[in-house]
N, C-alpha and C positions, 0 to 999 in steps of 0.2 A: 474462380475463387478457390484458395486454398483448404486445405480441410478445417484448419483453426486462424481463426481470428486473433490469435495471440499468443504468444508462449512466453510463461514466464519463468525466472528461478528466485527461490529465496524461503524464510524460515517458516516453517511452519510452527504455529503455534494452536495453545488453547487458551482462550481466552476466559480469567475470573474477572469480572465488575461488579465494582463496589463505591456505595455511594458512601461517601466521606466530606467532612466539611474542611476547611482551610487550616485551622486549629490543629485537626487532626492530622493533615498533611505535616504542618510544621513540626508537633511534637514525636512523628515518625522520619521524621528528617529526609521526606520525599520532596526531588527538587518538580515544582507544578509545572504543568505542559511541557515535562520533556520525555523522551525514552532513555529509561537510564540502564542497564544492562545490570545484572544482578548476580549470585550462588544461589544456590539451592538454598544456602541455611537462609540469606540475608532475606529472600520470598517467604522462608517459613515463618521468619520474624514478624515481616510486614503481615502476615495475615494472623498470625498469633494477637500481632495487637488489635488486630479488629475481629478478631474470634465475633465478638458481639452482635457483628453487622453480616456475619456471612449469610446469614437467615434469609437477605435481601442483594444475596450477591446472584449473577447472571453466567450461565458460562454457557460459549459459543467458539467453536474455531476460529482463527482469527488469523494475524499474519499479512503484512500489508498487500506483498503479488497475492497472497492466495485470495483476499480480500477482493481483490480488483478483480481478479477473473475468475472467481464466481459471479462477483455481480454482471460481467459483460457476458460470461454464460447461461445465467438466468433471464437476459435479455432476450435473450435467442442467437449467440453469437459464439461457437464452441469455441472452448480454449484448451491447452494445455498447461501444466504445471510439475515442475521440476522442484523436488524438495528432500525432504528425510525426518521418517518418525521414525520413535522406536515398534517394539513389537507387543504394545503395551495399549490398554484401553483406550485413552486420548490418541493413542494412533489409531484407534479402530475409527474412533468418533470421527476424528480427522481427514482420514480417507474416504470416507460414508458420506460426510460433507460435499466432498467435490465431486465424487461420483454422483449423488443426486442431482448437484445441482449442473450436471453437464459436461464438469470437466475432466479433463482424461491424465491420467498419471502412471507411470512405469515404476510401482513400489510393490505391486502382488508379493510378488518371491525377493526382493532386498530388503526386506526390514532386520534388524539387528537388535540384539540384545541393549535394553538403556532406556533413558527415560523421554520422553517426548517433551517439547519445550512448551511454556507455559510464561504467559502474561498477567501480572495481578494490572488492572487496569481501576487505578482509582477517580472517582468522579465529583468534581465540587458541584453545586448549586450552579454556578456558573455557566455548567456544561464542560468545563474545560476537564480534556483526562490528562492525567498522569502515568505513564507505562514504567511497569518494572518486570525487566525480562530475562528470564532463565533459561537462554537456547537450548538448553538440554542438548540431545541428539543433533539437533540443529546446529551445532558450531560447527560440528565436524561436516558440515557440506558441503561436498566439493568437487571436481571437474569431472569425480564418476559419475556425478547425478544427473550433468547436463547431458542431454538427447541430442544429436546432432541431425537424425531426421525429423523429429518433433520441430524442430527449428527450422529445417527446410519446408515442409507444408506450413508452415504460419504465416499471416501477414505481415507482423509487427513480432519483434520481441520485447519483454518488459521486464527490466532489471529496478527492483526496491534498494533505495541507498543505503537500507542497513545491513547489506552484505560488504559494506566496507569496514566493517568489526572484525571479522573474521579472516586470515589470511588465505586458510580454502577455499573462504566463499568469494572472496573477493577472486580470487582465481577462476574460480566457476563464474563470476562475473564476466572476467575481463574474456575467458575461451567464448563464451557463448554470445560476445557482443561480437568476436572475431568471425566465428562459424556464422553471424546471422550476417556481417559482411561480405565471409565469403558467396555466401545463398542469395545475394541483392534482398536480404529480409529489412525491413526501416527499423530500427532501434529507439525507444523510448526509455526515459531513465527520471527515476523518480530520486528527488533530493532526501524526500521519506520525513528529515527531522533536524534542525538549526543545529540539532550537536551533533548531527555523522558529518555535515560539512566543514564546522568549526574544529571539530578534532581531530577530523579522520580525512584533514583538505588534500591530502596527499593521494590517498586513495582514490576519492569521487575526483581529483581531475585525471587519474589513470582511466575509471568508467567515463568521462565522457572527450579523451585524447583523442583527438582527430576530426574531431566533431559528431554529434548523434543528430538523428532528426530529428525529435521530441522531448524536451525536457518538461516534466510536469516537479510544481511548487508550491508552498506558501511565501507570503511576503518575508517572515520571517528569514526562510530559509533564499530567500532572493537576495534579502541586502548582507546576510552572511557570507555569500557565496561572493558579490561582489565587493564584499569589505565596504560596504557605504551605509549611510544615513540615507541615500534617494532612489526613492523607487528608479525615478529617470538613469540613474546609473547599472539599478541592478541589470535593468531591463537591458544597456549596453553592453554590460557584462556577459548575461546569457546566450546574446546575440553571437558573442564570440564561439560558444560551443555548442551551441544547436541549432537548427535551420529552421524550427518553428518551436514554440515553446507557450506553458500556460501558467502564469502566477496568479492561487485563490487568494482571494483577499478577505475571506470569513466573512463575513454581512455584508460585505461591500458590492461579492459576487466575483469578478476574474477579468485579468487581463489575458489578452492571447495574440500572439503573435504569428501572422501565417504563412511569413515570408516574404512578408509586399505591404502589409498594412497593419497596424497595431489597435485591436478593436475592444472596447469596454464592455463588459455584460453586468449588469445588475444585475443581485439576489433580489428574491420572492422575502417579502418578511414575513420568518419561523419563529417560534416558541421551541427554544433549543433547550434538550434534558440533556444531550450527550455527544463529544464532538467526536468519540471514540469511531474511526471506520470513516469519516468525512471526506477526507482525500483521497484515501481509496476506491470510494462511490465515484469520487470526481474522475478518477483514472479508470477505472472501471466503463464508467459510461460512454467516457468519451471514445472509448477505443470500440464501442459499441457503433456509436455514432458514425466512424469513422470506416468501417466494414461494412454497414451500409452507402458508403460514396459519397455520406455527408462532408463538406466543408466545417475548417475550424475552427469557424465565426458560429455555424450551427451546432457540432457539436460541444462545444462549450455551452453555450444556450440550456441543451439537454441537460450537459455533466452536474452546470450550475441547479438545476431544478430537481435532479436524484441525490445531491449534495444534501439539499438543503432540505431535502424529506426524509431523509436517515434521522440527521441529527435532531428529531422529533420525535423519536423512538429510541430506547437503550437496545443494546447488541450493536455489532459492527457494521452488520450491511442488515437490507429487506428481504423479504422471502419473495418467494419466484410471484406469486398474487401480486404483490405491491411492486415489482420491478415491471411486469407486464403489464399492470397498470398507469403506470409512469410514462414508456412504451406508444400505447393505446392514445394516450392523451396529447403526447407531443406531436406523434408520428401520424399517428390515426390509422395503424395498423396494429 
């Protein structure tokens, strides 16, 4: 076994949530369940108008890779992570974050003068969030960040799609999928959000050219990627670029594909406050799953069941209790 179970690169962020009704999504002219990238002024905006409600807002580190492996290092499964904050409180918090919860990061002596990036993450009744984000610091990250022996001790690397924004990071992307080929490391690639592939179609097919072994989804982001109306197509489509792949299907639970056989898992029926951090859990878990020798018919099973306990609690992922618990229950270790 490797030292880590995963290495990932991509933006750190700090997470504000906030619950908001539809009304008020529309009359701040936020588009619902997408990630839409933001300035510093247009975030100060958005929260100026909800000054009212911050009394009841959440904040947590957040960040889709860094999301994900915390949760697979809270498991009990260590990771690393490749990023960039400034030299500034939310960088403190941010760093503190992953160090508790296990994971290991090369930012002691590189932090830089600037602001650390930051996610207003608004929440309907529905559950459904809305992300508005301010890479801060985070734009600028790039193929200095990536670790080339970090990447060689991992099992898997794990690149988040929304380093297809950024032409650095997407650089830091595309070095660190090459380094983890040159290393025989497996490469997983997250689609992240229906608008890094509709917009950014150029870039996610340079991350996954040549083929990856893992693509992690939503349905959404499956029929965008395949330009169809049918699951049955997307599902042909991915086929062409990754050699096992997982589309969630939110209540539905997830498909998973594991290279010979296309297996359905149900969801557990949830009482969902928040979907904020869902897929991440699912990416998270599964690469959990996946480090202990589990098959991808099981750890999907898992992914699907710490999925769907997040999103019954606001914040973005569980604390280490409730992830060992999750753990405990499936595993029975």
């Amino acid at each position: 076994m490797k030292p880590y179970a995963a290495y990932a690169v991509g933006a750190a962020l700090v997470d504000t949530e906030i619950q908001v009704t539809d009304e008020v999504l529309a009359a701040i002219n936020v588009e619902k369940g997408m990630m839409t990238l933001v300035d510093e002024a247009r975030q100060a905006e958005i929260i100026g108008h909800l000054s009212n409600d911050l009394i009841r807002a959440r904040h947590a580190s957040g960040g889709s890779a860094g999301n994900s492996m915390i949760a697979t290092a809270l498991m009990g499964a260590p990771t690393y992570m490749s990023c960039k904050v400034a030299n500034d409180s939310d960088g403190n918090i941010y760093l503190a974050d992953l160090e508790q919860s296990g994971v290991t990061h090369g930012l002691n002596d590189q932090r830089q003068e600037g602001v650390t990036g930051k996610c207003v993450v608004l929440i309907t009744p529905d559950a459904e969030r809305s992300l508005n984000t301010h890479l801060g610091i985070s734009e600028s990250l790039s193929t200095d960040e990536v670790d080339e022996e970090a990447i060689r001790n991992s099992e898997w690397v794990y690149l988040e799609g929304y380093l297809v924004t950024s032409p650095t990071g997407h650089a830091a992307a595309l070095k660190t999928k090459a380094l983890a080929e040159q290393h025989n490391v497996r490469t997983a690639v997250s689609f992240s959000d229906p608008g890094m592939v509709k917009f950014f179609r150029d870039n996610m097919t340079a991350m996954v050219e040549g083929g990856v072994e893992l693509v992690f989804c939503n349905e959404a982001e499956a029929l965008e990627w395949g330009q169809c109306a049918s699951l049955d197509a997307a599902v042909d489509a991915i086929k062409k670029v990754a050699r096992r792949f997982v589309i969630t299907l939110s209540g539905k639970g997830a498909l998973t594909w594991d290279g010979r056989t296309l297996h359905q898992v149900a969801a557990r029926s949830v009482t969902a406050v928040n979907t904020n951090g869902a897929g991440d859990m699912f990416a998270g878990a599964f690469l959990y799953a996946l480090s202990r020798g589990e098959s991808d018919l099981r750890a999907t099973e898992f992914a699907t069941l710490a999925a769907g306990e997040v999103v019954k609690y606001f914040g973005p992922r569980l604390d280490q209790d409730a992830c060992l618990t999750l753990r405990h229950q499936f595993f029975g270790d």
